[in-house]
C-alpha positions, 0 to 999 in steps of 0.5 A: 912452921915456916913451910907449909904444903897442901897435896891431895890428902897430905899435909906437909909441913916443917917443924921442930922435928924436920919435915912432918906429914899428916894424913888421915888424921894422923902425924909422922915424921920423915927423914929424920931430925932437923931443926926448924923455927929460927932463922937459920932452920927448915923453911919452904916446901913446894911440889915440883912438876915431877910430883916430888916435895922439895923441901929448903933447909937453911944452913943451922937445920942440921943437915950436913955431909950425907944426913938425911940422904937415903938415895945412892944417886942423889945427885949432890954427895954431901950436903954444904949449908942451905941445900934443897931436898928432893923428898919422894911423896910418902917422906921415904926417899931424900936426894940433895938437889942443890947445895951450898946456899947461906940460908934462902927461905923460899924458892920457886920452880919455872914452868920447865921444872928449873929451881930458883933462888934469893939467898941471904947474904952473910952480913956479918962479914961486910966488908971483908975479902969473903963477904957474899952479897945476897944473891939471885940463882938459877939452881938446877940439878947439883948445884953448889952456890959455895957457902961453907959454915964449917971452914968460917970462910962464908960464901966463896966468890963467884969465880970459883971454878967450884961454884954455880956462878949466881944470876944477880948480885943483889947488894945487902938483905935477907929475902925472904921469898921467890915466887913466879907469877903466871 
């Protein structure tokens, strides 16, 4: 798995079948099919200050429009690319907390319970008008960073009204991690 998180007696972890849990010596699945291994699949998974899992899934995972969101109030309505899940403890409720990323495989939360991110760029269109460089956000509740797979149009600028502008540009790359040091 390329996400892995120890709470109390329960594992979870990403996997070829979307977020699976292990307690008690026993497997199961939440949420539904997503796809993991891969680049583009089911990445980190961190326990947020609200005692919630959250959970990235990058842009091929699988997840689009209102898959895998079970809760009327998810705070996002669909889902656009990488998004970031917010999974109640038992795997049963799924919200989509922010939206719109390329493929980010960490993420980390501050001491406020705030969401950041590094995202990849998308590489294969360097040099063209639409271009996204890789990019450092702050994600906090329903945030969309823009990207769009199914229109083909990538990452869409920072000053679009539409978009959460990003903290940093941070030039070409594929980060792989975020992390706050106490």
């Amino acid at each position: 798995p390329q996400g892995l998180l120890i709470v109390g007696g329960r594992i979870y972890a990403s996997s070829d079948k979307g977020l699976v849990i292990i307690e008690d010596g026993k497997r199961r699945t939440a949420g539904g099919l997503l796809r993991a291994g891969g680049d583009h699949g089911t990445h980190a998974l961190i326990r947020g200050l609200d005692g919630f899992i959250y959970f990235a899934a990058g842009n091929g995972s699988g997840a689009k429009e209102r898959s895998h969101i079970t809760e009327e109030t998810s705070i996002c309505r669909t889902i656009e690319g990488a998004t970031i899940f917010r999974i109640d403890p038992d795997g049963k409720r799924w919200e989509a907390w922010g939206t719109g990323g390329r493929n980010f495989y960490g993420f980390a939360m501050d001491e406020m319970g705030e969401a950041f991110i590094v995202d990849s760029d998308g590489e294969w269109h360097y040099a063209l008008p639409q271009y996204g460089t890789v990019r450092f956000w702050h994600s906090p509740p329903g945030a969309d960073r823009g990207w769009r797979d199914h229109t083909g149009e990538g990452c869409r600028p920072g000053y679009w009204p539409d978009v959460f502008p990003s903290l940093a540009d941070l030039g070409r790359g594929s980060p792989a991690a975020a992390v706050f040091y106490e």
